[in-house]
ROTORKE-903321 format. One record per residue: residue number from 0; residue in three letters; x, y, z of N, C-alpha, C, O, CB in turn. Coordinates in Angstrom, 1 decimal. Glycine has a CB too. Example, Ala and Ser with C-alpha at 12.3 -4.5 7.8 and 13.67 -1.06 7.14 Angstrom:
BEGIN
(0,"ala",(13.2,-5.7,7.8),(12.3,-4.5,7.8),(13.2,-3.3,7.8),(14.2,-3.3,8.5),(11.3,-4.5,9.0))
(1,"ser",(12.8,-2.2,7.1),(13.7,-1.1,7.1),(12.9,0.0,7.9),(13.4,1.1,8.0),(14.1,-0.6,5.7))
This chain:
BEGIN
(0,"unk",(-8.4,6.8,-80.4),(-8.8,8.0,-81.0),(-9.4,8.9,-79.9),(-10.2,8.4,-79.1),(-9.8,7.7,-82.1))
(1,"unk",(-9.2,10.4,-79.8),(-9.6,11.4,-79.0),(-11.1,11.4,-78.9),(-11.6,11.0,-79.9),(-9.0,12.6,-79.4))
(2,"unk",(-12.0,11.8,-78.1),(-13.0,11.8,-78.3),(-13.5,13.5,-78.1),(-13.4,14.3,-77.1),(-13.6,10.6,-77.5))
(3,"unk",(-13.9,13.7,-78.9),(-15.0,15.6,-78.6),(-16.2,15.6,-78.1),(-16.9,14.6,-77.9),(-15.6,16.5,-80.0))
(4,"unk",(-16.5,16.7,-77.8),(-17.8,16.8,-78.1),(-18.6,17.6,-79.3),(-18.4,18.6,-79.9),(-18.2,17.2,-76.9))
(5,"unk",(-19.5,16.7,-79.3),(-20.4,18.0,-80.6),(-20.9,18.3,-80.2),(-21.3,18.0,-79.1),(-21.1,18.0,-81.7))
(6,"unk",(-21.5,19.5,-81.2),(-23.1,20.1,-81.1),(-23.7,19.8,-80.0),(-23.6,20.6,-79.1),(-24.2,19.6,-82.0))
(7,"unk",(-24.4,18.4,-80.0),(-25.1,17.8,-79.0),(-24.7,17.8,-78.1),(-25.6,17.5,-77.3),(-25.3,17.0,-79.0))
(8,"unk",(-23.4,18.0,-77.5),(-22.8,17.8,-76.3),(-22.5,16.1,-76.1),(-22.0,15.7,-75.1),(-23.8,18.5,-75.2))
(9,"unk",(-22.8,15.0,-77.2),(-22.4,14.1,-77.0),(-21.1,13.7,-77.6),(-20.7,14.0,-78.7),(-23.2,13.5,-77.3))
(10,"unk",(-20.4,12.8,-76.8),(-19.0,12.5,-77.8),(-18.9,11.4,-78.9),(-19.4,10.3,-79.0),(-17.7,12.0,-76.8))
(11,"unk",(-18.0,12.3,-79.8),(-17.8,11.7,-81.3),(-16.3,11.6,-81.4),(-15.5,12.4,-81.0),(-18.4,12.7,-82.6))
(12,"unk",(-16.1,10.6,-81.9),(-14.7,10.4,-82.4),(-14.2,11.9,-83.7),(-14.6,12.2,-84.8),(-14.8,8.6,-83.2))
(13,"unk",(-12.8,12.4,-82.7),(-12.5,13.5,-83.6),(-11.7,13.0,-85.1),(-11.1,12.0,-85.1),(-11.5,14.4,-82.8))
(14,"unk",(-11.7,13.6,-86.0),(-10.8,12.9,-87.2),(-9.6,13.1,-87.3),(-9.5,14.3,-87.2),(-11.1,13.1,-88.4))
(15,"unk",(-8.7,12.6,-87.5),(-7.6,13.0,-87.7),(-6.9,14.3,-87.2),(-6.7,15.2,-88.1),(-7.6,13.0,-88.7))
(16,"unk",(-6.5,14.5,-86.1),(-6.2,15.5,-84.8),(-4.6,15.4,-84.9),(-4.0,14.4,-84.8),(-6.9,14.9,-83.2))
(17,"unk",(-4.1,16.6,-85.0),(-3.3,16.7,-85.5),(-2.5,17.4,-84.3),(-3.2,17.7,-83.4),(-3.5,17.1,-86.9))
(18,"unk",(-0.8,17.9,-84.0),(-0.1,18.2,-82.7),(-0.9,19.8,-83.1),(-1.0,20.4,-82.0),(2.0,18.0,-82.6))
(19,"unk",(-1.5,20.4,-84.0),(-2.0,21.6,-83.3),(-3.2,21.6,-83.0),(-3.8,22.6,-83.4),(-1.7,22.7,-84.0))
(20,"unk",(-3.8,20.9,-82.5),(-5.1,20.5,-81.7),(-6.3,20.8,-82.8),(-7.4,20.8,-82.4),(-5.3,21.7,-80.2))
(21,"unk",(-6.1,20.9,-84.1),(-7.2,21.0,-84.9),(-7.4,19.7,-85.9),(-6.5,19.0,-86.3),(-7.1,22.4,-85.7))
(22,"unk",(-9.0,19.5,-86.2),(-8.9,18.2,-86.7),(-9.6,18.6,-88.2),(-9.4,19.7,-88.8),(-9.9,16.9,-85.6))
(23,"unk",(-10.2,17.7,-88.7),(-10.4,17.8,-90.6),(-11.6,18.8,-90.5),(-11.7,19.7,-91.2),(-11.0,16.0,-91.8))
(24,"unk",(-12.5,18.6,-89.5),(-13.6,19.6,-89.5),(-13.3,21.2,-89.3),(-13.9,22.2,-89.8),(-14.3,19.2,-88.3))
(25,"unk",(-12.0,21.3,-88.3),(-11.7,22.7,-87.9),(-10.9,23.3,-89.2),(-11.1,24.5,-89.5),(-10.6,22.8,-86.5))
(26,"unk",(-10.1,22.4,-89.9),(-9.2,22.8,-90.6),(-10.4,23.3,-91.9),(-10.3,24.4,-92.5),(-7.8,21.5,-90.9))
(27,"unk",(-11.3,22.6,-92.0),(-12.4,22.8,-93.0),(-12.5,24.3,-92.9),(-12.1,25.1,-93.7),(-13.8,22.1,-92.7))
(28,"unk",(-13.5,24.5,-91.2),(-14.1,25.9,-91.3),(-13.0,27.0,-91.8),(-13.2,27.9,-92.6),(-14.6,26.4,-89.9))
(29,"unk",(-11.8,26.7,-91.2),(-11.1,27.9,-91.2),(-10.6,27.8,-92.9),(-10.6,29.0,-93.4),(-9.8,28.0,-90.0))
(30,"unk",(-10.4,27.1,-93.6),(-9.5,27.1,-95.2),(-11.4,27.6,-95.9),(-11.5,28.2,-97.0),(-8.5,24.8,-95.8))
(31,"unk",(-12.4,27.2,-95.3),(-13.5,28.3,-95.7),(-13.8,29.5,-95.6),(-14.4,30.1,-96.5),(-14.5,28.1,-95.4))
(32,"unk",(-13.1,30.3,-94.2),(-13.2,31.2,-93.7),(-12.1,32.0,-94.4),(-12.1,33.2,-94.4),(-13.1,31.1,-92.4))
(33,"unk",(-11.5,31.5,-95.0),(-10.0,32.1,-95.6),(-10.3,32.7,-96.9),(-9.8,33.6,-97.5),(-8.8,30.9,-95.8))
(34,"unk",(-11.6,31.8,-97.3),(-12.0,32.3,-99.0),(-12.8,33.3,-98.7),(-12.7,34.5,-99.1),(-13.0,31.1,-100.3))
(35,"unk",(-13.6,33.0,-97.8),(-14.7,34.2,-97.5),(-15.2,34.1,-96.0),(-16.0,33.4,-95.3),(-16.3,33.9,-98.5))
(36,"unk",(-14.4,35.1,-95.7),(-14.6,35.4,-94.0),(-16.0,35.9,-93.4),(-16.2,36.0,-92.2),(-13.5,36.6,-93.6))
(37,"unk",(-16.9,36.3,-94.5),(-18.4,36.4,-94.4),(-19.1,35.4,-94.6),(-20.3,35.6,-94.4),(-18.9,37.1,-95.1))
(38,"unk",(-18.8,34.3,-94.8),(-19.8,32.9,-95.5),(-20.4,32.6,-94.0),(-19.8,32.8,-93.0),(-18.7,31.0,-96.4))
(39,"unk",(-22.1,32.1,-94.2),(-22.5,31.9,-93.2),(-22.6,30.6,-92.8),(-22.9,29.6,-93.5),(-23.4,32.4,-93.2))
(40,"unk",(-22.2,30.5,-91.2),(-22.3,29.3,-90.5),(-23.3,27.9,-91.3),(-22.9,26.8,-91.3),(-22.8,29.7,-88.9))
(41,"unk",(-24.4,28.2,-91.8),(-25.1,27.8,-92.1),(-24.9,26.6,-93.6),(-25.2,25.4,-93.8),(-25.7,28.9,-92.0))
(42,"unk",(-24.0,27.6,-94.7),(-23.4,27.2,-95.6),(-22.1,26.5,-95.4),(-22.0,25.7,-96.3),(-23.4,28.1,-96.3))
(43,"unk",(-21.1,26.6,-94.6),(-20.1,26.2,-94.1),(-20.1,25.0,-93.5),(-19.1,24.3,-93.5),(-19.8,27.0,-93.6))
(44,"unk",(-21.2,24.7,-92.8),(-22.0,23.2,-92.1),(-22.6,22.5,-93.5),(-22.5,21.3,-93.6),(-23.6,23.5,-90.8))
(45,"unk",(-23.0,23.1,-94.4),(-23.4,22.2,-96.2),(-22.0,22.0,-96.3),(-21.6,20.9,-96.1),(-24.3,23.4,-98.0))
(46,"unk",(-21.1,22.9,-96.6),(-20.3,22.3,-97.5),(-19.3,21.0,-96.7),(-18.7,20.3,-97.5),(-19.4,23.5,-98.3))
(47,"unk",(-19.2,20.7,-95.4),(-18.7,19.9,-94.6),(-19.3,18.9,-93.7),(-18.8,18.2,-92.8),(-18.2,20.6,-94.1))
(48,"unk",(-20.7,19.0,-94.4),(-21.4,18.1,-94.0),(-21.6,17.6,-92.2),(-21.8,16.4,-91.9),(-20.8,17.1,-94.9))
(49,"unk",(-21.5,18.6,-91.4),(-22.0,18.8,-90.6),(-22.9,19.6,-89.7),(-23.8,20.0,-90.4),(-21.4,18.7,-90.5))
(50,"unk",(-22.9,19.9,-88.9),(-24.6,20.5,-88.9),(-24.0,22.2,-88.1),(-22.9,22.4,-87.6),(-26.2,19.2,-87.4))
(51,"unk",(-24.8,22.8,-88.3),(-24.7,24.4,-87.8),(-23.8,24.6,-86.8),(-22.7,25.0,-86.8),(-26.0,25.1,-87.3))
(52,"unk",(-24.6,24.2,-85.8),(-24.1,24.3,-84.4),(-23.1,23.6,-84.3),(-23.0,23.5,-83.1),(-24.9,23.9,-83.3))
(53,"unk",(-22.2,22.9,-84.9),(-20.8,22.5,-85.1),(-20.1,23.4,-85.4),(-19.2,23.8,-84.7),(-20.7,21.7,-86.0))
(54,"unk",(-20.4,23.8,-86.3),(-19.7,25.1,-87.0),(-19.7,26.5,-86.3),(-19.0,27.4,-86.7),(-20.4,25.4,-88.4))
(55,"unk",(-20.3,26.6,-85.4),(-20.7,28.1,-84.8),(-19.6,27.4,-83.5),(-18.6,27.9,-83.1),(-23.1,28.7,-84.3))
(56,"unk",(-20.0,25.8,-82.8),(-19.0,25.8,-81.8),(-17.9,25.7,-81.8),(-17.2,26.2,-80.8),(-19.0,25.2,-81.3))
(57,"unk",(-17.2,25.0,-83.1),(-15.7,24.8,-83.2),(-15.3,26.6,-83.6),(-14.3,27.2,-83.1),(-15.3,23.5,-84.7))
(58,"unk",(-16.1,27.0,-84.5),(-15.6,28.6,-85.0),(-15.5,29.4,-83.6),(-14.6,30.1,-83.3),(-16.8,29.5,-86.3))
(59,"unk",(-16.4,29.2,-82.8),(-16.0,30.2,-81.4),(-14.9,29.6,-80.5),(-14.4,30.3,-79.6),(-17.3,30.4,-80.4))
(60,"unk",(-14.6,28.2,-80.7),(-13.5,27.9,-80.1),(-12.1,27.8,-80.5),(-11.1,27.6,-79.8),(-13.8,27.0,-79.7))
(61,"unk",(-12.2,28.0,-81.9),(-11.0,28.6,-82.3),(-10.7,30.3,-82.0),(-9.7,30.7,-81.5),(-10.9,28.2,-83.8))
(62,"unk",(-11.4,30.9,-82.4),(-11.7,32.4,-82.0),(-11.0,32.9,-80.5),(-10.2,33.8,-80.2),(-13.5,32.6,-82.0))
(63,"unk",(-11.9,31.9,-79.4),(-11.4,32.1,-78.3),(-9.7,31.7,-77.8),(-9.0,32.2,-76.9),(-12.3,31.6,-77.6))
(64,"unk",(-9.4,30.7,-78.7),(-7.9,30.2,-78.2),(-7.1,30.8,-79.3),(-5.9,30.5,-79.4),(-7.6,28.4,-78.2))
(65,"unk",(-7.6,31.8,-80.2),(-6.5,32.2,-80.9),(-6.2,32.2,-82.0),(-5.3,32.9,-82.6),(-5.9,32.0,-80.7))
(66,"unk",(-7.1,31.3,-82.3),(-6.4,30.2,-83.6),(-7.2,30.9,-85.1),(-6.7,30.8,-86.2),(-7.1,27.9,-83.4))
(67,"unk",(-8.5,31.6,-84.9),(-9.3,32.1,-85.5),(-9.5,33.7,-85.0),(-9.8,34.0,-83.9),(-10.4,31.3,-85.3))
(68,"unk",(-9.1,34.8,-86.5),(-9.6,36.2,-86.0),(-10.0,36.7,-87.4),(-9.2,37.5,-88.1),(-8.3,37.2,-85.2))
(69,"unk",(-11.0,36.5,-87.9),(-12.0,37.2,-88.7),(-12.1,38.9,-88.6),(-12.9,39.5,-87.9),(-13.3,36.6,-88.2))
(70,"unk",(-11.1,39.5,-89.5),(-11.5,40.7,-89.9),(-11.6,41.0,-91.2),(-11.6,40.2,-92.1),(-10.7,41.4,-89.5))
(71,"unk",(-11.9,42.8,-91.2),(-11.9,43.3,-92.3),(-10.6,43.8,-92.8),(-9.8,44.3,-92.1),(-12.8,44.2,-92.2))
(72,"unk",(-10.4,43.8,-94.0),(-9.0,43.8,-94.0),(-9.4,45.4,-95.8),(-9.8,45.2,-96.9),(-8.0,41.6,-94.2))
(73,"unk",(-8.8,46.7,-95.1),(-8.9,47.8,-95.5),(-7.8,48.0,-97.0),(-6.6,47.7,-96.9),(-8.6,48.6,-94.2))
(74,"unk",(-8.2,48.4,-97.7),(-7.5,48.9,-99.1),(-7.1,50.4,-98.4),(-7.9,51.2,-98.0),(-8.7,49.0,-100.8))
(75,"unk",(-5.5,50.5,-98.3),(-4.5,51.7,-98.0),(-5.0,52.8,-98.9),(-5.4,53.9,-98.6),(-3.0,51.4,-98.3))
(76,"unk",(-4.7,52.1,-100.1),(-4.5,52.9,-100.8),(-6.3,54.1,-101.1),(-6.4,55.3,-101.4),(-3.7,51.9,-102.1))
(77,"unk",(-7.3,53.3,-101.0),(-8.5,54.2,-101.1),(-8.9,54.7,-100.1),(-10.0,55.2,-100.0),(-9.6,53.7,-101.6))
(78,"unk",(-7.9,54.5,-98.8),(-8.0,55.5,-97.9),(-7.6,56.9,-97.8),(-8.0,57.8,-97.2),(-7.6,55.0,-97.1))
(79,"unk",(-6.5,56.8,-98.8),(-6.0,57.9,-98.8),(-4.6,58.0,-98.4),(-4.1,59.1,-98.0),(-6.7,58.7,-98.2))
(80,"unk",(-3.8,56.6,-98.3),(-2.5,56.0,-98.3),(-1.9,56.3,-99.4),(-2.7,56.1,-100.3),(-2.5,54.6,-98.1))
(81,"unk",(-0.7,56.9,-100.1),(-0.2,56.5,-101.4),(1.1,56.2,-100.7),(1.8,56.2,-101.7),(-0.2,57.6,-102.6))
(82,"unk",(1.9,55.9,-99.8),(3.1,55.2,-99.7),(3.2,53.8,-98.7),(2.7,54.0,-97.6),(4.0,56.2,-99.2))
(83,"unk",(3.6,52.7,-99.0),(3.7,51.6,-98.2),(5.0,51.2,-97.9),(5.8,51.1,-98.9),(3.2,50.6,-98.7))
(84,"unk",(5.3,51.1,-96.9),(6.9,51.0,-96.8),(7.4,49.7,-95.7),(6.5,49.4,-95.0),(7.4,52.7,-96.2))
(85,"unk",(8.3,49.1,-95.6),(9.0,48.1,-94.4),(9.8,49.1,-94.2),(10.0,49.9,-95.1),(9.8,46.5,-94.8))
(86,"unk",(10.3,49.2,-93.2),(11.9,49.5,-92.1),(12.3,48.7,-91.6),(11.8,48.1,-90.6),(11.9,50.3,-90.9))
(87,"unk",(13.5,48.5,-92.0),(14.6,47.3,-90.7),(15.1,48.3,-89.9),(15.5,49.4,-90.3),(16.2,46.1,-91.3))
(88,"unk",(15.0,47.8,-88.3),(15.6,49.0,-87.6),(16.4,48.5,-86.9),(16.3,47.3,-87.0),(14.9,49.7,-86.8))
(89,"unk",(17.5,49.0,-86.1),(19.1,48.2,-85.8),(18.2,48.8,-84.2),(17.2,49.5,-84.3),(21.3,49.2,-86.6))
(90,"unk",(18.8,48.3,-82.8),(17.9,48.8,-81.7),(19.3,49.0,-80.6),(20.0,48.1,-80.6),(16.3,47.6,-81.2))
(91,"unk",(19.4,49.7,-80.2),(20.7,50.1,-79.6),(20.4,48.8,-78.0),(19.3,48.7,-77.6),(20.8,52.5,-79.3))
(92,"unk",(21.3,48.1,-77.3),(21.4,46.8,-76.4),(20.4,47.6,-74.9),(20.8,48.4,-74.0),(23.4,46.2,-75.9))
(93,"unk",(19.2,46.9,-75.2),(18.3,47.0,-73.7),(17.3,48.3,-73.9),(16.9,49.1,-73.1),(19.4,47.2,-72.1))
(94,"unk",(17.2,48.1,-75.6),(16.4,48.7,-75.5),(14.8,48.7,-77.0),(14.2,49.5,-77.6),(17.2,49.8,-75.1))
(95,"unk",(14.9,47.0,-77.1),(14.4,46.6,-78.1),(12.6,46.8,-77.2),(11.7,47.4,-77.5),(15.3,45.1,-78.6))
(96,"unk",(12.8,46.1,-76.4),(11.7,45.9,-75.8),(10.6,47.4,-76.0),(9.6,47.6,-76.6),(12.1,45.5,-74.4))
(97,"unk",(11.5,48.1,-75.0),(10.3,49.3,-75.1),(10.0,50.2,-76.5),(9.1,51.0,-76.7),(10.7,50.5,-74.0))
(98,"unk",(11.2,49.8,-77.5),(11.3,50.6,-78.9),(9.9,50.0,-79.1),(8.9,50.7,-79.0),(12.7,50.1,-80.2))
(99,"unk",(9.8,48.4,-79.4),(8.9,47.4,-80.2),(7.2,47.9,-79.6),(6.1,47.7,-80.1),(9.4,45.3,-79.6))
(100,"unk",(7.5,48.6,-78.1),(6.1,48.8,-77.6),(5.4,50.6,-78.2),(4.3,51.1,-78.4),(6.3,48.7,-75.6))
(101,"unk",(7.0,51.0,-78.1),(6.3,52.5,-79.1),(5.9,52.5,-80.1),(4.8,53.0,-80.3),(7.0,53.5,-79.4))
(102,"unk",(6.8,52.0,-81.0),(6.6,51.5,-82.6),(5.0,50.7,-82.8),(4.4,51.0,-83.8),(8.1,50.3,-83.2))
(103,"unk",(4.6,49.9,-82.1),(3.5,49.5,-82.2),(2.4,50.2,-82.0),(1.3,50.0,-82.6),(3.5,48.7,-81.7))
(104,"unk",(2.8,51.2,-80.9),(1.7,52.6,-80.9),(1.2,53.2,-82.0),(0.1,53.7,-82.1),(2.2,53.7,-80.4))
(105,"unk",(2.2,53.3,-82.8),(2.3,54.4,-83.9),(0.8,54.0,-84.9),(0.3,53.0,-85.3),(4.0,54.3,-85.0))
(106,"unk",(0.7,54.8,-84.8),(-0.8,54.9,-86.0),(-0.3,54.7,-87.7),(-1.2,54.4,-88.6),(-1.7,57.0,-85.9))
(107,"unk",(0.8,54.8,-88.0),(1.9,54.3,-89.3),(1.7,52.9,-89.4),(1.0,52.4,-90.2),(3.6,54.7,-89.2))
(108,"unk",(2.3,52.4,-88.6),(2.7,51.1,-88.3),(1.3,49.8,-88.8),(0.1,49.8,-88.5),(3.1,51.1,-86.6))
(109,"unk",(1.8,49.3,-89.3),(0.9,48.3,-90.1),(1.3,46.4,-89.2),(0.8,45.3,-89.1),(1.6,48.4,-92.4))
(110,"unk",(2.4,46.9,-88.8),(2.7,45.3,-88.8),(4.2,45.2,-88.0),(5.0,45.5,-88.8),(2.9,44.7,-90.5))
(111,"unk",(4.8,44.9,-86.8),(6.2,44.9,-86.0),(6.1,43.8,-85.8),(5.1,43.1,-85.6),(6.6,45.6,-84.7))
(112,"unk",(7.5,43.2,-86.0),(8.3,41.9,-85.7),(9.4,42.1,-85.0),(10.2,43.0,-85.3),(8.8,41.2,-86.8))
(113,"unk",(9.6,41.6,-84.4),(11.5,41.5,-83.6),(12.0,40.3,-84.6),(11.2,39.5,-85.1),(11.8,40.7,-81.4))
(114,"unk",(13.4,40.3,-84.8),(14.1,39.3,-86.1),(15.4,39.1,-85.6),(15.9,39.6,-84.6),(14.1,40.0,-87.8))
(115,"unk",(15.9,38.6,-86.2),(17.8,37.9,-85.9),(18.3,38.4,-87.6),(17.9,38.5,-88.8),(18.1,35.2,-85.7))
(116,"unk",(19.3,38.6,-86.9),(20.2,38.8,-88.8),(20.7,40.4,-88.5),(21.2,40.9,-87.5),(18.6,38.8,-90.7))
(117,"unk",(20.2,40.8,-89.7),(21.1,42.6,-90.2),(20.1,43.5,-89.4),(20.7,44.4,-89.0),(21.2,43.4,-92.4))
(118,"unk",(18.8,43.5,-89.1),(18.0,44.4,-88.0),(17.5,43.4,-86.8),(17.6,42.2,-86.7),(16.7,45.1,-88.8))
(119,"unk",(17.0,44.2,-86.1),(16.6,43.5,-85.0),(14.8,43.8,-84.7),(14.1,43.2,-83.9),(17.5,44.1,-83.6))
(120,"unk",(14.3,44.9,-85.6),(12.9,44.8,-85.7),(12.7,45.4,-87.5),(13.3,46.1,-88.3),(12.1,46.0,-84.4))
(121,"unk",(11.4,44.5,-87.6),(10.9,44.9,-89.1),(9.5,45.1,-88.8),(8.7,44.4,-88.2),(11.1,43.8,-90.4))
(122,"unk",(9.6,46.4,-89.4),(8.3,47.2,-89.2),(7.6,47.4,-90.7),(8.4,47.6,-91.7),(8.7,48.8,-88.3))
(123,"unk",(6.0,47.4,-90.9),(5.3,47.9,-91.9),(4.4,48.5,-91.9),(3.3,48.1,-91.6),(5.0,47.3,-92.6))
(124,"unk",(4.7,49.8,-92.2),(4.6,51.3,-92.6),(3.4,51.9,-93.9),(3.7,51.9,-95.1),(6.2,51.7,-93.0))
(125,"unk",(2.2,52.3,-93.4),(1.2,52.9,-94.3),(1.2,55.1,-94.1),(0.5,55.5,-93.2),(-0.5,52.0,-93.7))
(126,"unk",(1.9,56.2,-95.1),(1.8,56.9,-95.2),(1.1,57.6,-96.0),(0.8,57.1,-97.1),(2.4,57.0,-95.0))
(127,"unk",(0.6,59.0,-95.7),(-0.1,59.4,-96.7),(0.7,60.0,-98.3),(0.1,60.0,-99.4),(-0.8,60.4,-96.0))
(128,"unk",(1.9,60.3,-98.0),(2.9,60.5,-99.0),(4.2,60.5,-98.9),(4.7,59.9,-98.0),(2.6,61.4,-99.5))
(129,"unk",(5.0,61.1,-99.5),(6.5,60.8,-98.9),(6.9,61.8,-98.2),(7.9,61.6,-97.4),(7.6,60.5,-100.1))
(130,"unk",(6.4,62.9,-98.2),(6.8,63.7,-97.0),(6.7,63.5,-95.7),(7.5,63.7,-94.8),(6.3,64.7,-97.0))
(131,"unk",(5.1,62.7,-95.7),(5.1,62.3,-94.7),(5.3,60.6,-94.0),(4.8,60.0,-93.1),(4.0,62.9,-94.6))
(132,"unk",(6.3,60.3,-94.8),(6.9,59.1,-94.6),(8.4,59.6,-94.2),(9.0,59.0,-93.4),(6.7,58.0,-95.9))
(133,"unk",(8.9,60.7,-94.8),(10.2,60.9,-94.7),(10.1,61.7,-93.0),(11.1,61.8,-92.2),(10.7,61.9,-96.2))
(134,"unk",(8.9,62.2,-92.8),(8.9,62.8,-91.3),(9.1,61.6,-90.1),(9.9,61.5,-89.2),(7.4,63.8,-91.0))
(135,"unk",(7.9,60.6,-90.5),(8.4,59.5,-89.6),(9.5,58.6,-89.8),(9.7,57.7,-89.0),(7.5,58.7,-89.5))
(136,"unk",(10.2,58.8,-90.8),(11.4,57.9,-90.7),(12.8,58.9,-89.9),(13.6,58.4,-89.1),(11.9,57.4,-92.6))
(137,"unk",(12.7,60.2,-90.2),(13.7,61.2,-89.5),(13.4,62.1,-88.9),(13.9,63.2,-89.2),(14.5,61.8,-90.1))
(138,"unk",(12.7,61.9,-88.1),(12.1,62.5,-86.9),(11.1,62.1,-85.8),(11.1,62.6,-84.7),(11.7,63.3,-87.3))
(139,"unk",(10.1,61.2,-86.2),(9.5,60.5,-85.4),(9.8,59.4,-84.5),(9.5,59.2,-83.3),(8.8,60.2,-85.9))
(140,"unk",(10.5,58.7,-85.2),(11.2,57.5,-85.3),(12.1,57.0,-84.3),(12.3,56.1,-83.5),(11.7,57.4,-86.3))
(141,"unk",(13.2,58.6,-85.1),(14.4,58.6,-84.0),(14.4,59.4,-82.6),(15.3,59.5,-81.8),(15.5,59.1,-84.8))
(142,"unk",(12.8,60.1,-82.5),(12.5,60.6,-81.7),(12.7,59.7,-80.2),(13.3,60.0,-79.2),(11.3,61.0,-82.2))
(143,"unk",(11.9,58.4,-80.6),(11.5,57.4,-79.7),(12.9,57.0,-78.5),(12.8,57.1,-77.3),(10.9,56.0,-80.7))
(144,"unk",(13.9,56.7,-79.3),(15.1,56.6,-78.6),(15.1,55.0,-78.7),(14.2,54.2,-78.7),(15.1,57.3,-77.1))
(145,"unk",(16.5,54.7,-78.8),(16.9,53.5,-78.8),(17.4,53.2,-80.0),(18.3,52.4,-79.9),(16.1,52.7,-78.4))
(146,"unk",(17.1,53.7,-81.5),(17.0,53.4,-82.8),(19.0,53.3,-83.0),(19.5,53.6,-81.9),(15.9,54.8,-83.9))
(147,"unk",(19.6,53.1,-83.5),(20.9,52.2,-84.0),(21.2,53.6,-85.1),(21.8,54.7,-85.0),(20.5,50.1,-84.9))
(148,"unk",(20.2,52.6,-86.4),(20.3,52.6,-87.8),(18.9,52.1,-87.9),(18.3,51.3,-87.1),(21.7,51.7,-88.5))
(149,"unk",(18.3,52.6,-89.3),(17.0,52.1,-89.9),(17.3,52.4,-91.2),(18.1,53.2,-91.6),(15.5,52.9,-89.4))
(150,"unk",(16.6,51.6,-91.8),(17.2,51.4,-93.2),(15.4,51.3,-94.0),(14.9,50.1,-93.9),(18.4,49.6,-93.4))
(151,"unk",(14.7,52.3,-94.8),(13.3,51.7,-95.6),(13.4,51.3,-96.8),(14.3,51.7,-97.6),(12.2,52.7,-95.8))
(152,"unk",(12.5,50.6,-97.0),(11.7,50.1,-98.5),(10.9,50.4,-98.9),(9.9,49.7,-98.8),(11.2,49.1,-98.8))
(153,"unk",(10.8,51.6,-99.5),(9.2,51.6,-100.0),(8.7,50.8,-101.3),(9.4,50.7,-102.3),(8.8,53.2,-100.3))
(154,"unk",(7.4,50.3,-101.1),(7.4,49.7,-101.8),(6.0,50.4,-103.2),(5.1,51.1,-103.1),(7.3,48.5,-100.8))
(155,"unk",(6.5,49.6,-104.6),(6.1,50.3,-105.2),(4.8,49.8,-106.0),(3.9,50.6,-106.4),(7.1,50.6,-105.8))
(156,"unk",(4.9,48.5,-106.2),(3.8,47.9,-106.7),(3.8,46.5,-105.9),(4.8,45.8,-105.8),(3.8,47.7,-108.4))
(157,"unk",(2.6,46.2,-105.3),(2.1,44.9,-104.3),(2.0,44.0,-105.8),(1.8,44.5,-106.9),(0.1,45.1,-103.1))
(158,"unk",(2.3,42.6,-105.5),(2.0,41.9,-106.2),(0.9,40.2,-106.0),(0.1,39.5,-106.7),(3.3,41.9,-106.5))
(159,"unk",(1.6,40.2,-104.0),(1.0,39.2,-103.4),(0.4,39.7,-102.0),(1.2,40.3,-101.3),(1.9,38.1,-103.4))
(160,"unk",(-1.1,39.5,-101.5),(-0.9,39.8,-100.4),(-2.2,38.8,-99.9),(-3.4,38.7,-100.4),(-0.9,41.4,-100.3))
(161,"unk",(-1.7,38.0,-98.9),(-2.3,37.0,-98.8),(-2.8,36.4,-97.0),(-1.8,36.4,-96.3),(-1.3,36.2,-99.7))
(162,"unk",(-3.4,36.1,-96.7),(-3.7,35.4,-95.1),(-3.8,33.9,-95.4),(-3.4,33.3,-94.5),(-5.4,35.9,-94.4))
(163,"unk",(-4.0,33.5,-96.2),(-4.2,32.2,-96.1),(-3.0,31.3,-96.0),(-1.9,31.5,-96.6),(-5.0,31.9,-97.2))
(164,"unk",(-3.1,30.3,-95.1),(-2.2,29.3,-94.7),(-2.9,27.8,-95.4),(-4.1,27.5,-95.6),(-2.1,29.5,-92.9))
(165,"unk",(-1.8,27.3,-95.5),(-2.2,25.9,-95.9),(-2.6,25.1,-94.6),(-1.9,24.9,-93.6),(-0.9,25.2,-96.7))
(166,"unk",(-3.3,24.8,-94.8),(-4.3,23.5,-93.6),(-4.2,22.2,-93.9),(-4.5,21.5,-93.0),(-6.0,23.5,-93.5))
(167,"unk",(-3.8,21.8,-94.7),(-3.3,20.2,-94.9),(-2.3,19.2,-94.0),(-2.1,18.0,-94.4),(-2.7,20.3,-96.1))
């Protein structure tokens, strides 16, 4: 069995350590962090039965490798969003790369992937309405250079929208 360190800086046998380097304690904080990304270290060491400074060290060492990013996560629509949209975009050969770095610029853009199949990037798109969704789809867009074909979704009613991953 692997050995850690805790809190104390002394080593403890980790539990059940799994190929992505997190064990029953880590998987704890974060499937807590997932219900409530505000719960305090404090309470999070009660419900897992370990002590604070466990919890404050494993949570900053997931944080730092990646594995952990605690935000606030904004309602579109009471910002003053009324359109949400995906684009698949077709990317003309050698020039996906710098498309994927402009498109990510964009202050629209919610979310870019590169993908295999019928597009080669899927992008998600927050506008203030459809005019101004229809300017960035035919004119901003194709401004950038490289674009194929783009094809949108707007979407009309959210049904699921979710962060949480299973930790088991």
């Amino acid at each position: 069995m692997r050995k850690v360190p805790n809190a104390n800086n002394t080593d403890q046998p980790a539990a059940d350590t799994s190929v992505d380097g997190l064990d029953d304690v880590d998987r704890g904080i974060l499937r807590l962090l997932q219900e409530d990304g505000r719960m305090p270290y404090r309470q999070i060491a009660r419900e897992l039965g370990v002590s604070e400074g466990t919890v404050r060290i494993r949570s900053s060492r997931m944080q730092e490798s990646g594995a952990l990013n605690v935000i606030a996560i904004a309602d579109p629509f009471r910002l003053g969003y009324s359109v949400l949209a995906f684009v698949l975009i077709r990317v003309e050969p050698g020039m996906q790369d710098t498309l994927v770095e402009e498109l990510t610029a964009l202050d629209e853009s919610t979310y870019v992937s590169t993908c295999i199949g019928r597009a080669d990037i899927y992008m998600q798109v927050v506008c203030r309405d459809n005019q101004h969704l229809h300017q960035l789809l035919h004119q901003q867009i194709p401004a950038l250079g490289g674009v194929r074909d783009l094809e949108a979704f707007m979407e009309l009613e959210m049904h699921k929208v979710s962060y949480r991953y299973n930790l088991s």
